[in-house]
N, C-alpha and C positions, 0 to 999 in steps of 0.2 A: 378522468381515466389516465393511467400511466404513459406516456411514452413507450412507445417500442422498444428502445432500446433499454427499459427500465426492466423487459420482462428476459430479457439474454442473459444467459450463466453462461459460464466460462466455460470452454471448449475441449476441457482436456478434466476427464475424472478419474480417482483412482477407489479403491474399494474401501468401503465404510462410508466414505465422506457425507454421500448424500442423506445416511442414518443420523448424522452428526445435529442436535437443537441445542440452541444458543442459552443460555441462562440470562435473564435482564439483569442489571444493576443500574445505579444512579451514583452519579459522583459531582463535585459542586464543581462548574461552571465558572470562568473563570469573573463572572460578574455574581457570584457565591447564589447564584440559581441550579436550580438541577440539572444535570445533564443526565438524558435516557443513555446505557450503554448495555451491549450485547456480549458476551464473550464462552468465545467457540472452544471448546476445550477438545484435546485429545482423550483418546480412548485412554491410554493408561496416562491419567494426569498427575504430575507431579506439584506435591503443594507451590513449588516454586516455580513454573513452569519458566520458559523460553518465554516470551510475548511477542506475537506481530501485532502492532496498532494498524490500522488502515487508515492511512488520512482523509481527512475531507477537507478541500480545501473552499467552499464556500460554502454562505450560511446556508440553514437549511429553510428558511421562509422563502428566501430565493429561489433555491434550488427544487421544493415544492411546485413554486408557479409554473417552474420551466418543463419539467421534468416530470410533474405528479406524483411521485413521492418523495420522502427521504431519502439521503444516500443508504441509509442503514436497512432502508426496505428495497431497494434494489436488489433483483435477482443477480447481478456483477458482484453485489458486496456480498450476500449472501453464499452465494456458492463458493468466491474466493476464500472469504472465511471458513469455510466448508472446508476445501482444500488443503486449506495451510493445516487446519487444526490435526484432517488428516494425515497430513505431513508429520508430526510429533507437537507442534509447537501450537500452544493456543492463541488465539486469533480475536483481537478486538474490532468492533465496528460503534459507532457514537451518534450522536445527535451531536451539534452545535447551532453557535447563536452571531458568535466573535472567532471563523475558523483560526486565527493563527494561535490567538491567545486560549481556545478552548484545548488547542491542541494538546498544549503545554500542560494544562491544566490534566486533559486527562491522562496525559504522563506521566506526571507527576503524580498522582491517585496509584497507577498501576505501579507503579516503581515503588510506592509507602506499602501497598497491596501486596506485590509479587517478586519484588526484589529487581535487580539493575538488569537483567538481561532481556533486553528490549531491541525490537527492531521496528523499522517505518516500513510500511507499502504506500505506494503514490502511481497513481496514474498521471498524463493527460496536465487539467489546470489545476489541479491539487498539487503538484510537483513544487510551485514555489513554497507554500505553506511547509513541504515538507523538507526543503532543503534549509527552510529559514529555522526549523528546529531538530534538524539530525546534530548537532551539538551533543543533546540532549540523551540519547541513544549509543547503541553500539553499531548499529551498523544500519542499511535501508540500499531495497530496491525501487528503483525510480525506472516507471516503465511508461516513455514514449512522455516524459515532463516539460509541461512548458516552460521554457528557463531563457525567455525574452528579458533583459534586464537586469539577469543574477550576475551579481559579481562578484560577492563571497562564497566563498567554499570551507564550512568548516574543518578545522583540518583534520588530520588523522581517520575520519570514521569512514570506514569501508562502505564501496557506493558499489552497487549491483545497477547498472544503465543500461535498457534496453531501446533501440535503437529499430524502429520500423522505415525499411528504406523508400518505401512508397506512402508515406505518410502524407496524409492531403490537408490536412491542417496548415494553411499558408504561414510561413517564415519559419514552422516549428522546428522541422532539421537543422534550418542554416543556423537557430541560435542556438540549439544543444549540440552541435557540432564546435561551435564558439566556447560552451559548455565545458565540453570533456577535453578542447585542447587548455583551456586554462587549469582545469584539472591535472593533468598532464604535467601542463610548465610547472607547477608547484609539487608535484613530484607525490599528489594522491593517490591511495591507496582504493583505486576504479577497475570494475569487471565492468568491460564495453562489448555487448553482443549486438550486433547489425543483423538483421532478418529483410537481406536484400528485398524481397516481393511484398513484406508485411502492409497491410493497410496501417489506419491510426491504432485501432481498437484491435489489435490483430486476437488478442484472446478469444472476443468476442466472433469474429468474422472468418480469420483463418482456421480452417479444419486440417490442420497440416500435420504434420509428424514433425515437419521442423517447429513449429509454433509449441507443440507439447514437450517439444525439448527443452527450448528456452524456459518454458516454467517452469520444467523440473532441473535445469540449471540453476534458477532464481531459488527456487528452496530449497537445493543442497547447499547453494550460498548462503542463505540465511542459518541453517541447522548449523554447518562450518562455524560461525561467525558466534552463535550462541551457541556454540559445543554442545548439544543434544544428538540422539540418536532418531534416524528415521523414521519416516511413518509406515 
């Protein structure tokens, strides 16, 4: 049986979204095995759309045990995907096997697939996965990332950093605070929004007005960034 928290969707909806079903595809893996992928399209889709990938940053056998099911059957990844696609911009979610390198892999497919304008979502411990391939991208929000460790910052690509002031995840502030100021000193191109009262998962947990702003800050940031028009 799933975990609890496997069965939470995201906090804040807007209209269509939840009419919104995924089309599956398969793309190779970066041990040239298959990878399941999902992808959330908007209502008026354009062949070349915008793309949010959603990262996963562990494998999914793992993540099965812990968790009971995939990231990609999670009702968090499902409605986020939901959301974004609502937003204008359609929305991928994946299986993996080798998260950093699968990553790649599946970016590399949608960029042959859908053309360069591409962005990351990251939560949580998927956050390094996702900083270790924003390279790769044009731009990515990273919401509440573990970044114990990180000491490269690719440069130039616009970072969306949301920041939950009551985060109970031990060390997780002090090091993304270490985060955004080395950010900072290198003179990146970082949107840093602080939600004083936020828990870790605030999407999930906070029913806020302030918590449904910051998301719909985070995807005007993304639309901004891949020059599309609203959802």
């Amino acid at each position: 049986m799933p975990h609890e928290i496997a069965t939470r969707r995201v906090l804040y909806e807007i209209p269509g979204m939840n009419a919104i079903e995924p089309r599956e595809f398969e793309c190779p893996g970066s041990d040239g095995q298959p990878l399941a992928g999902r992808i959330y399209l908007p209502a008026a889709a354009d062949p070349l759309a915008a793309v949010v990938v959603i990262v996963e940053g562990f494998p999914d056998p793992g993540f099965v045990k812990h968790v009971g099911c995939r990231f990609m059957d999670m009702q968090w990844s499902i409605s986020m995907a939901q959301l974004i696609a609502a937003s204008g911009m359609a929305a991928i979610t994946y299986a993996n096997r080798q998260p950093a390198a699968d990553a790649i892999a599946v970016i590399e497919h949608v960029t042959q697939k859908l053309g360069s304008r591409i962005a990351l979502w990251a939560t949580s411990g998927h956050g390094p996965v996702a900083i270790s391939v924003l390279d790769r991208v044009s731009c990515g929000v990273l919401s509440n990332p573990i970044t114990e460790g990180v000491t490269a910052i690719p440069a130039g690509v616009p970072m969306f950093v949301i920041r939950s002031g009551k985060d109970e995840t031990p060390g997780l502030n002090t090091a993304l605070d270490r985060f955004t100021a080395l950010a900072m000193s290198q003179n990146q191109p970082m949107t840093l929004v602080n939600h004083p009262e936020a828990p870790h998962s605030f999407e999930l947990y906070d029913n806020s007005e302030a918590a449904r702003l910051i998301l719909r800050q985070a995807l005007e940031f993304l639309r901004t960034q891949l020059h599309t028009s609203g959802g």
